[in-house]
Each structure stands twice: as structure tokens, then as C-alpha cells.
C-alpha positions as CSV (number, residue, x, y, z in Angstrom):
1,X,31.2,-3.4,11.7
2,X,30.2,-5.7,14.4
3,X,26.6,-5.9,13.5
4,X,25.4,-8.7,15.9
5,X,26.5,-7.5,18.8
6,X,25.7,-3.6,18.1
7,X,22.1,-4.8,17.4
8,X,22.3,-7.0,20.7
9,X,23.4,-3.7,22.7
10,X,20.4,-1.1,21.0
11,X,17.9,-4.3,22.1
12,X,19.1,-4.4,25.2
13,X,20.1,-8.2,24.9
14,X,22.8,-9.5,27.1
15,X,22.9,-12.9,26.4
16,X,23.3,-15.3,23.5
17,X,20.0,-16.8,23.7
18,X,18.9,-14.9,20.5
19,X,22.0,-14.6,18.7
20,X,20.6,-17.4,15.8
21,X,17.6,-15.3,15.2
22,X,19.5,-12.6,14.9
23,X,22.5,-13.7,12.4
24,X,19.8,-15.0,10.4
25,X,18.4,-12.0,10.2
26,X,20.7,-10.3,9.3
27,X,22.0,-12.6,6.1
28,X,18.6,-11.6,4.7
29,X,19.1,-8.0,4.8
30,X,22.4,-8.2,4.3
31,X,22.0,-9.9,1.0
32,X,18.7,-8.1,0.1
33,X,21.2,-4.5,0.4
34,X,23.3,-6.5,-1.4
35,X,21.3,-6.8,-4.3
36,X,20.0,-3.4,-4.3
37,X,23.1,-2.2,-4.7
38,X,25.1,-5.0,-6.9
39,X,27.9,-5.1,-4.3
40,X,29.4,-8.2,-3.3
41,X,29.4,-6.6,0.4
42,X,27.8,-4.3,2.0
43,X,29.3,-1.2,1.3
44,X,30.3,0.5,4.6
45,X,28.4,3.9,4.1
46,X,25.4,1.7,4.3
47,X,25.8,-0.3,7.3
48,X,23.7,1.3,9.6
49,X,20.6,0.5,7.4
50,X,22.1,-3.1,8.1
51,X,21.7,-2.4,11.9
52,X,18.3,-0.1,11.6
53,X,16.4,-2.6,9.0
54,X,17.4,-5.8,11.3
55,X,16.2,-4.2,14.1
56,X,13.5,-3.3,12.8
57,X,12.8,-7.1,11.4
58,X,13.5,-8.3,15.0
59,X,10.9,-6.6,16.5
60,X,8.3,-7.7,14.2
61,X,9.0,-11.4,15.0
62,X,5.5,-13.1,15.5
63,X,4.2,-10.6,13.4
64,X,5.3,-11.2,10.2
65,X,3.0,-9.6,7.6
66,X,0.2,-7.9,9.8
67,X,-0.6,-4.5,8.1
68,X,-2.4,-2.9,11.3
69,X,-3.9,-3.5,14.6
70,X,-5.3,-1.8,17.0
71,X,-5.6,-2.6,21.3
72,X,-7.3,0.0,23.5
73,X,-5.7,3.7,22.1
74,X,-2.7,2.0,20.2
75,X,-2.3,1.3,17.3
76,X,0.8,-0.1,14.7
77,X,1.4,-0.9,11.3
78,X,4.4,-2.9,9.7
79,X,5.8,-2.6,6.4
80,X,6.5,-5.6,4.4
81,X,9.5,-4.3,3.1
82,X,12.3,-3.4,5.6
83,X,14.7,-1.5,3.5
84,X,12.2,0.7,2.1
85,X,12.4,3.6,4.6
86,X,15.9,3.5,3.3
87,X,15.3,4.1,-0.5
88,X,16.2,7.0,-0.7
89,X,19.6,6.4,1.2
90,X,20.3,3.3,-1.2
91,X,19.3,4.9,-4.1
92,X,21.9,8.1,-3.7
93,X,24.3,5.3,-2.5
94,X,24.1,3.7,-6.4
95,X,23.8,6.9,-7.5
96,X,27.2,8.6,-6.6
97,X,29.2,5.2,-6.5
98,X,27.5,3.1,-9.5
99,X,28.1,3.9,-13.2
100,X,25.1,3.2,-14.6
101,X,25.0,5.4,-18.0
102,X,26.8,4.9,-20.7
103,X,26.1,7.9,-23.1
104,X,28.8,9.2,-24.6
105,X,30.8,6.3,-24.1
106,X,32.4,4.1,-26.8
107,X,33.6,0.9,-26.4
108,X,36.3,-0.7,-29.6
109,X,37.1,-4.2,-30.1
């Protein structure tokens, strides 16, 4: 998946002026899904949280950390965490495609 340029299309960004931001963006979520999921790729039944959590990041630029604020009648909160709407998703991902148990297994030497 081309994620740089499918995230540069849902933001509406036509240039390359951002592109940097971006791809460094993306390594870190790339490698934190990664991790979650003890892949040495991301697996491709996962990319759009790649895309979603990226986007998500991008849009917080500047406002890295802030837990709420408020101006006039709106209001917004960020998570700290940008995969975590996507527990769940992850989670069923290791699940079905991870073998993590190893009862009733034996292993000989």
C-alpha cells in the first residue's frame, strides 16, 4: 500500500511540502504496529490503521500531548496513544494469526 500518498489524498495535500513530516510519521506507527504485533512488517490486514493512526497523528501536530481544550462551544481531546482506538482490531489480528499457547504441545530434543 501506498501509504504516503493515500494519506496525502484523504488530507487533501497536493504537494510535497509535507511529505518529511509525513514519512516520519509514519515509521513510528509503522514500527509501534509492528511491535504490537511481532511482525517484521505490517501485516496487510492492518494497513489501514497505518493510514487512520497517521492521520490522526498528523493532525495533532502542535499539539502534541494536550488532553482537552475548549474555545467558544468547541471543545477536543487527544489521546496519547494513537493505535489505541485500534485495540481491538490488533488484538483479533494476533489473535487469529499468532500462536501464542502452547498447551498441549510437546516439544523433544
Amino acid at each position: 500500500m501506498d501509504y504516503l500518498n493515500k494519506i496525502k489524498s484523504i488530507l487533501s495535500i497536493s504537494d510535497s511540502s509535507q511529505d518529511t513530516v509525513i514519512n516520519d510519521i509514519l515509521e513510528l506507527i509503522k514500527a509501534r504496529l509492528q511491535a504490537k504485533t511481532q511482525q517484521d512488517s505490517v501485516p496487510e490486514a492492518l494497513g489501514y490503521i497505518v493510514v487512520e493512526a497517521s492521520i490522526s497523528r498528523f493532525n495533532r501536530i502542535n499539539d502534541e500531548g494536550k488532553q482537552s481544550a475548549s474555545e467558544s462551544e468547541v471543545s477536543a481531546t487527544y489521546q496519547t496513544d494513537d493505535l489505541a482506538p485500534f485495540a481491538d482490531d490488533i488484538a483479533d489480528w494476533v489473535a487469529k494469526n499468532i500462536e501464542t499457547s502452547t498447551k498441549g504441545k510437546f516439544t523433544f530434543y
